[in-house]
ROVEXLUM-322665 format. One record per atom (N, C-alpha, C): residue number from 1; residue in three letters; z, y, x. Coordinates in nm, 3 decimals. Example, Ala and Ser with C-alpha at 12.3 -4.5 7.8 and 13.67 -1.06 7.14 Angstrom:
<recs>
+-----+--------+---------+---------+---------+
| num | residu |      zz |      yy |      xx |
+-----+--------+---------+---------+---------+
|   1 |    ala |   0.780 |  -0.569 |   1.319 |
|   1 |    ala |   0.780 |  -0.450 |   1.230 |
|   1 |    ala |   0.780 |  -0.330 |   1.320 |
|   2 |    ser |   0.708 |  -0.225 |   1.285 |
|   2 |    ser |   0.714 |  -0.106 |   1.367 |
|   2 |    ser |   0.787 |   0.003 |   1.290 |
+-----+--------+---------+---------+---------+
</recs>
This chain:
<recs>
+-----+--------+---------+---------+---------+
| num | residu |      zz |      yy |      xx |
+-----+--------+---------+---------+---------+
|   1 |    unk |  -2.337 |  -1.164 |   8.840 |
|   1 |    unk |  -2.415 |  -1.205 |   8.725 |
|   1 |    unk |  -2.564 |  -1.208 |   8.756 |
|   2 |    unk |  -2.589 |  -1.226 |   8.863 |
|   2 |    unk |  -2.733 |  -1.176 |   8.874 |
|   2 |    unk |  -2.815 |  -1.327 |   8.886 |
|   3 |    unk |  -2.786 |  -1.491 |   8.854 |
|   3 |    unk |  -2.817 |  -1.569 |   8.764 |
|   3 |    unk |  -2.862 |  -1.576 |   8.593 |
|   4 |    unk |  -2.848 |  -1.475 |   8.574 |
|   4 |    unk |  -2.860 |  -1.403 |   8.415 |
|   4 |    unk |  -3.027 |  -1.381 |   8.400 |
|   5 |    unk |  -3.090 |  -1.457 |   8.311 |
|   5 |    unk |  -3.223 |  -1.445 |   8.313 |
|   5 |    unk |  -3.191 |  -1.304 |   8.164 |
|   6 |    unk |  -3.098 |  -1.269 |   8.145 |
|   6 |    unk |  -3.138 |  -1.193 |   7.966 |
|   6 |    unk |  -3.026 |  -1.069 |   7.992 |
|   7 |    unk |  -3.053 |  -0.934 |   7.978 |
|   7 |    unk |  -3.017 |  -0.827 |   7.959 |
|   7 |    unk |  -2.943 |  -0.812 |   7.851 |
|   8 |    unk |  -2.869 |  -0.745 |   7.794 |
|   8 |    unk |  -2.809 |  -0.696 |   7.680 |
|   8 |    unk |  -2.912 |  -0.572 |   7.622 |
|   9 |    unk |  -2.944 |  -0.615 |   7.493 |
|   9 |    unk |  -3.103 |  -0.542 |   7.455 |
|   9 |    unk |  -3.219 |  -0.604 |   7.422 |
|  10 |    unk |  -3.225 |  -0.765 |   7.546 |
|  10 |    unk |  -3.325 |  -0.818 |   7.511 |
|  10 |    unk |  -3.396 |  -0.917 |   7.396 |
|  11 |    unk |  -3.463 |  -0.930 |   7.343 |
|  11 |    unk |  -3.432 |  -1.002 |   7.227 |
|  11 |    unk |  -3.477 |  -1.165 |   7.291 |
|  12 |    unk |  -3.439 |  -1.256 |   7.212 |
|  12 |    unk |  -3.452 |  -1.399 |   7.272 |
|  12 |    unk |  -3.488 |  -1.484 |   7.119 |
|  13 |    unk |  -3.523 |  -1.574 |   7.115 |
|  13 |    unk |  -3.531 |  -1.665 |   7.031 |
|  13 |    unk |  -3.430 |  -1.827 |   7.028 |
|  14 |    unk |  -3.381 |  -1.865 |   6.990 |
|  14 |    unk |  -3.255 |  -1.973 |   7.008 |
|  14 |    unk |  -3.425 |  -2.088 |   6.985 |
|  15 |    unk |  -3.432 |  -2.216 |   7.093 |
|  15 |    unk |  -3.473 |  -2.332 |   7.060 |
|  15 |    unk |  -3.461 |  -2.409 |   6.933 |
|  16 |    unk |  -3.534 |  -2.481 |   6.904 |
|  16 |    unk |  -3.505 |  -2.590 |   6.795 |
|  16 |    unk |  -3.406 |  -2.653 |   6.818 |
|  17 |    unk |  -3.458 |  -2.753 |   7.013 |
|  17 |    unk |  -3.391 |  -2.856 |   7.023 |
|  17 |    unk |  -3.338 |  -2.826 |   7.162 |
|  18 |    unk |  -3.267 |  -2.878 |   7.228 |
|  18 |    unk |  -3.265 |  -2.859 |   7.385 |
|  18 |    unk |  -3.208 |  -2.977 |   7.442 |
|  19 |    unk |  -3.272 |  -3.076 |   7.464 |
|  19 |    unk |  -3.232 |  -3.266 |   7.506 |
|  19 |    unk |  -3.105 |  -3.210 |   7.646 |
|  20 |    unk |  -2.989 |  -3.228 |   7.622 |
|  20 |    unk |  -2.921 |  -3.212 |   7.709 |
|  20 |    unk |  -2.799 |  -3.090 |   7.706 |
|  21 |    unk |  -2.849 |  -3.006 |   7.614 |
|  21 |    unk |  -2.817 |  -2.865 |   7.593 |
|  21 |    unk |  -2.653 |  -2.877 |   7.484 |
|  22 |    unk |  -2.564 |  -2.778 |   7.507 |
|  22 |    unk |  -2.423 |  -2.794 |   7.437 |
|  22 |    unk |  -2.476 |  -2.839 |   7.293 |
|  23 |    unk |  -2.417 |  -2.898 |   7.253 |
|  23 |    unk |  -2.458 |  -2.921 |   7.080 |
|  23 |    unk |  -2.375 |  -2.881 |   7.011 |
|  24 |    unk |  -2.326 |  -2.758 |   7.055 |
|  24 |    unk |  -2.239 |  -2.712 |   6.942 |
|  24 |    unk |  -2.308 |  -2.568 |   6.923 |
|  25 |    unk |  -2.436 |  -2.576 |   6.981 |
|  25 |    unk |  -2.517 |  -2.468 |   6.914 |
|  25 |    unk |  -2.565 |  -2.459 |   6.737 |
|  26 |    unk |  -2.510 |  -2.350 |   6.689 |
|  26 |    unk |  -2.522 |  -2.415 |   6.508 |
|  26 |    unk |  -2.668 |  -2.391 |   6.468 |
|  27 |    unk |  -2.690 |  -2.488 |   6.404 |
|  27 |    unk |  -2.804 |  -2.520 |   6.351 |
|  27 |    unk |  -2.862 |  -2.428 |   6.274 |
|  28 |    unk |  -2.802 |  -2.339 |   6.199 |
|  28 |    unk |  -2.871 |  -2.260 |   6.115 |
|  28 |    unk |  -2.909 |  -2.051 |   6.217 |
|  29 |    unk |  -2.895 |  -2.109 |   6.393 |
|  29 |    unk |  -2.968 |  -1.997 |   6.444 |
|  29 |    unk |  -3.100 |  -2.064 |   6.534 |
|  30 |    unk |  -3.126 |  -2.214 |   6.501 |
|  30 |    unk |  -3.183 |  -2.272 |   6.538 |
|  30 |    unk |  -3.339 |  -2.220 |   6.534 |
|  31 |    unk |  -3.411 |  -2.182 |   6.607 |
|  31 |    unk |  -3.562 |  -2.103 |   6.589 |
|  31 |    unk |  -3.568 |  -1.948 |   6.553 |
|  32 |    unk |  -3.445 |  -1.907 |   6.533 |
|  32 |    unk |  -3.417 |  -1.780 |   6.513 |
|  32 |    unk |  -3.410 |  -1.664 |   6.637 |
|  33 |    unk |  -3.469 |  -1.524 |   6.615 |
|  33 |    unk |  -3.451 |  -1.475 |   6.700 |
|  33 |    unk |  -3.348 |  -1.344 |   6.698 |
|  34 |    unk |  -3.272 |  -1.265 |   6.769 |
|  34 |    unk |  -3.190 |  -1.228 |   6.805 |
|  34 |    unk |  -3.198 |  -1.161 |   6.902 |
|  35 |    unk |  -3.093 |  -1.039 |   6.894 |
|  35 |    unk |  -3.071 |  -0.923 |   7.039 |
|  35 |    unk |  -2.932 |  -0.958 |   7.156 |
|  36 |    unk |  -2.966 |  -0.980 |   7.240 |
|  36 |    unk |  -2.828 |  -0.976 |   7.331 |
|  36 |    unk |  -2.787 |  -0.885 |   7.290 |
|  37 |    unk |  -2.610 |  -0.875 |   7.292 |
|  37 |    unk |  -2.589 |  -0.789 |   7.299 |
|  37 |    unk |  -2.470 |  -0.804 |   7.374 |
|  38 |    unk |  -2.412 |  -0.934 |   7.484 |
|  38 |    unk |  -2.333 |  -0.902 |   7.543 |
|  38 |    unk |  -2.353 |  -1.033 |   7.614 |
|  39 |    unk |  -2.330 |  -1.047 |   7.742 |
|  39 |    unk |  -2.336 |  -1.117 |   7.886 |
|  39 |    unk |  -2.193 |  -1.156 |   7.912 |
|  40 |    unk |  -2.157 |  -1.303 |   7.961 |
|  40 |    unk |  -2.082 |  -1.353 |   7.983 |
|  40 |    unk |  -2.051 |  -1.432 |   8.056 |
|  41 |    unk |  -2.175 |  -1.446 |   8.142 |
|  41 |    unk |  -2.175 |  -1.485 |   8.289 |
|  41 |    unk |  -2.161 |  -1.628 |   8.291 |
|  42 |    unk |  -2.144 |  -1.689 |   8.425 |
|  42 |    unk |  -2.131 |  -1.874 |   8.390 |
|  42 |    unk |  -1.978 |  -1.902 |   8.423 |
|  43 |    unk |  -1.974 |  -2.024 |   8.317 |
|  43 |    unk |  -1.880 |  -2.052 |   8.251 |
|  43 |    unk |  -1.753 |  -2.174 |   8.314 |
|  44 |    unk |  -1.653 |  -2.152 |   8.410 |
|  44 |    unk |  -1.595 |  -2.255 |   8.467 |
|  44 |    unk |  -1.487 |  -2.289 |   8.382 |
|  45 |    unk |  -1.537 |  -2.463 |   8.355 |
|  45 |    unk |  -1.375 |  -2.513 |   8.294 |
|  45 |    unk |  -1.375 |  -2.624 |   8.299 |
|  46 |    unk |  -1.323 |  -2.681 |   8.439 |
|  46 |    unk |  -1.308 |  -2.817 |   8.540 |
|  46 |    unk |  -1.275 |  -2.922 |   8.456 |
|  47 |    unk |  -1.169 |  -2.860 |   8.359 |
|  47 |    unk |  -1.065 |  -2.991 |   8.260 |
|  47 |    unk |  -1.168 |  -3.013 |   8.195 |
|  48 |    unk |  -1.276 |  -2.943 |   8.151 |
|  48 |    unk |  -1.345 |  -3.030 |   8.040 |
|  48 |    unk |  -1.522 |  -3.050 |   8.054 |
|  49 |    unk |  -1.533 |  -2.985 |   8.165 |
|  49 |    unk |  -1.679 |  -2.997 |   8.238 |
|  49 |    unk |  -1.680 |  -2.981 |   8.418 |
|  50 |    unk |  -1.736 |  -3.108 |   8.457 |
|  50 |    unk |  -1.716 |  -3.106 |   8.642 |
|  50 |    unk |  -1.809 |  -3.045 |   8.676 |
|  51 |    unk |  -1.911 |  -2.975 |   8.608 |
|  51 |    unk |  -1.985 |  -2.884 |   8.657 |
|  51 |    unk |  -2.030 |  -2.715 |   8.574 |
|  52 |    unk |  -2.013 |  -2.576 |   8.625 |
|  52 |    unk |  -2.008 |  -2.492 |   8.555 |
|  52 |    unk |  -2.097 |  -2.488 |   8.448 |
|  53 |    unk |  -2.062 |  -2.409 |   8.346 |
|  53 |    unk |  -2.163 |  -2.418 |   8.235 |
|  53 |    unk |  -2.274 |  -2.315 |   8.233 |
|  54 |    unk |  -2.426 |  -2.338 |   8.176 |
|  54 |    unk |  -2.480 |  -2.197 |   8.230 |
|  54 |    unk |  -2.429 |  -2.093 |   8.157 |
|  55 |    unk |  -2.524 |  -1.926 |   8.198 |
|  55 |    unk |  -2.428 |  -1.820 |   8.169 |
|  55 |    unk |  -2.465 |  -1.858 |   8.010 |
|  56 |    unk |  -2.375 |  -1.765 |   7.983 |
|  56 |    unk |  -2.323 |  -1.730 |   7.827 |
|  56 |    unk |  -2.360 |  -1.593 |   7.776 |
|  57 |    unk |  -2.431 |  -1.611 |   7.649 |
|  57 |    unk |  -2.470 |  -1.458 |   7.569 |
|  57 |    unk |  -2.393 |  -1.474 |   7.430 |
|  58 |    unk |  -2.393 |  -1.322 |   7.387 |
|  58 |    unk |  -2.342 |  -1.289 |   7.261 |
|  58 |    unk |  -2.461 |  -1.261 |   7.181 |
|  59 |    unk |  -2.573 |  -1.346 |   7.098 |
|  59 |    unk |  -2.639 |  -1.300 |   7.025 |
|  59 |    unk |  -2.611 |  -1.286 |   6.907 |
|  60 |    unk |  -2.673 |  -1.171 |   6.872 |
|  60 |    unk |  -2.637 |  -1.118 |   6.747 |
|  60 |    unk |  -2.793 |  -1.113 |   6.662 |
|  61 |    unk |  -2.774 |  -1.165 |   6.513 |
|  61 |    unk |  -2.886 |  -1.226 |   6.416 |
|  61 |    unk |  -2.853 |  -1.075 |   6.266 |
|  62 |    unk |  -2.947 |  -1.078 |   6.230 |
|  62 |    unk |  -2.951 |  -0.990 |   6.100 |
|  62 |    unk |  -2.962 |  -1.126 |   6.002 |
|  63 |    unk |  -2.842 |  -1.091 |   5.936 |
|  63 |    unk |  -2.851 |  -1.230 |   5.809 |
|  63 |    unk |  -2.935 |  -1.263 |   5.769 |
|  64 |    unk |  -3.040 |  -1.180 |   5.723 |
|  64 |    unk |  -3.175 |  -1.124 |   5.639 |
|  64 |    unk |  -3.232 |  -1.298 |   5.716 |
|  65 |    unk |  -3.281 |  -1.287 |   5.842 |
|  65 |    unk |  -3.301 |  -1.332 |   5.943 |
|  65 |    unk |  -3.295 |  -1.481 |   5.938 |
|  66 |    unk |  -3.143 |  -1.507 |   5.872 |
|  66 |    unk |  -3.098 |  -1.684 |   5.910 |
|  66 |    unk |  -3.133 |  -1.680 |   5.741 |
|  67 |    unk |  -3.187 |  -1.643 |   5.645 |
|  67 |    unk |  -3.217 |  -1.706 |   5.523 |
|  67 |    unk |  -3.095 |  -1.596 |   5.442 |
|  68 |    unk |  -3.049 |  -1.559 |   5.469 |
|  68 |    unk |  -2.935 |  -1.456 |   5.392 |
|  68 |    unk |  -3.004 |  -1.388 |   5.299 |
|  69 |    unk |  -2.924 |  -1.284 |   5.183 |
|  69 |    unk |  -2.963 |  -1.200 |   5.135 |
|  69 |    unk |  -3.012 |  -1.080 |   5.247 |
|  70 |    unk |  -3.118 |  -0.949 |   5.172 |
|  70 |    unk |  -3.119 |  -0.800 |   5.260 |
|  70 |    unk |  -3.021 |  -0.768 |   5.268 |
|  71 |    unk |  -2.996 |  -0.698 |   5.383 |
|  71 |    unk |  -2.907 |  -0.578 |   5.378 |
|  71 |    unk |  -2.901 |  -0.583 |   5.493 |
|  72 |    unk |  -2.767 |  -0.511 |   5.562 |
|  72 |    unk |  -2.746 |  -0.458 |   5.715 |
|  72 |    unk |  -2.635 |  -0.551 |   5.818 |
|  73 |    unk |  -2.619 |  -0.706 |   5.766 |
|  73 |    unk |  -2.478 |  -0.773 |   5.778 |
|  73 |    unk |  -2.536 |  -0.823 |   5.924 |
|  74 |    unk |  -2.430 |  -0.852 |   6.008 |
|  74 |    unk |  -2.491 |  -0.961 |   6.107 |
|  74 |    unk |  -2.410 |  -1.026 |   6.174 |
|  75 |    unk |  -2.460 |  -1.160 |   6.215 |
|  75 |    unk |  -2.386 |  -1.261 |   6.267 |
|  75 |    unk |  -2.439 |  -1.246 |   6.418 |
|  76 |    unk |  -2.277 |  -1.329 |   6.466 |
|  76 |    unk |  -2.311 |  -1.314 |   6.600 |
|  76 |    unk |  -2.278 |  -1.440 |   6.664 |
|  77 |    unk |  -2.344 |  -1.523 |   6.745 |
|  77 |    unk |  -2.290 |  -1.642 |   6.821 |
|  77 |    unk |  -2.319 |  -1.651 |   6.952 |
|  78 |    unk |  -2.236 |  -1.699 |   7.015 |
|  78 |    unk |  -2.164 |  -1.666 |   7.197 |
|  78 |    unk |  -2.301 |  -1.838 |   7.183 |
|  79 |    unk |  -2.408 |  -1.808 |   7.293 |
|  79 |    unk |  -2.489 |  -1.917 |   7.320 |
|  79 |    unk |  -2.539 |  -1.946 |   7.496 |
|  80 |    unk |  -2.531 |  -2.075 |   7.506 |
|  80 |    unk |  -2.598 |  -2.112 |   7.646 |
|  80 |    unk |  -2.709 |  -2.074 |   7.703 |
|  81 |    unk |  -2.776 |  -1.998 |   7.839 |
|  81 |    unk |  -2.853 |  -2.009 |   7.874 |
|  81 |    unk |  -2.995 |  -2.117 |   7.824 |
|  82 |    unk |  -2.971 |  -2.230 |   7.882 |
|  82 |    unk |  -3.069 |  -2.295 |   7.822 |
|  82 |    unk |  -3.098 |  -2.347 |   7.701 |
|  83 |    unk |  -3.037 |  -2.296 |   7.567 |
|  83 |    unk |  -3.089 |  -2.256 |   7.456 |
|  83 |    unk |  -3.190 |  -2.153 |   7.446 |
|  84 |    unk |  -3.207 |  -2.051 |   7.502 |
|  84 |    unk |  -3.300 |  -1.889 |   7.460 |
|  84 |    unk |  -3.393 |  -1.938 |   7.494 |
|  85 |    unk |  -3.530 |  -1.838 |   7.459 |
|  85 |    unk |  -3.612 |  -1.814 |   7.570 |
|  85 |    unk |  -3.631 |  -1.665 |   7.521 |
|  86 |    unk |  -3.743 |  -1.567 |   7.582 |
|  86 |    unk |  -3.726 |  -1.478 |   7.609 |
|  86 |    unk |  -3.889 |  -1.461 |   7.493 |
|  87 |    unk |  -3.865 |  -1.386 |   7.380 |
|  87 |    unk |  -3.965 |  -1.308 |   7.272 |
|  87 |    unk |  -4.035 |  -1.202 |   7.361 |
+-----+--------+---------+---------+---------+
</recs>
């Protein structure tokens, strides 16, 4: 794993846009920022991409965060490398 620009801990911010980037990144963590909290390394799956995918994180958002009510709830979405950057 040592292609992994992001720690578990670190906090990151998800892009607006990323010209090229999976688009099944959901829109509403779009500019939002977030803690790793789990690494998933890069991603091989020949049948449906001829080249690996970059690594993969588990960020995790405080609802509060994506427009939610307060409280302590949180969402979490498995995202591409070149979505983050580093807060």
């Amino acid at each position: 794993m040592t292609d992994e620009r992001f720690r578990i801990g670190d906090r990151v911010r998800v892009l607006e846009t990323c010209p090229g980037g999976n688009p099944r990144t959901p829109h509403y963590v779009r500019g939002r920022v977030g803690i790793v909290t789990a690494r998933h390394g890069v991603i091989v799956n020949p049948l449906d991409h001829h080249q690996p995918y970059p690594p993969l994180y588990t960020v995790t958002f405080r609802v509060e965060d994506l427009g939610g009510p307060p409280g302590r709830d949180l969402v979490t979405a498995d995202l591409h490398d070149e979505w983050l950057e580093s807060v």
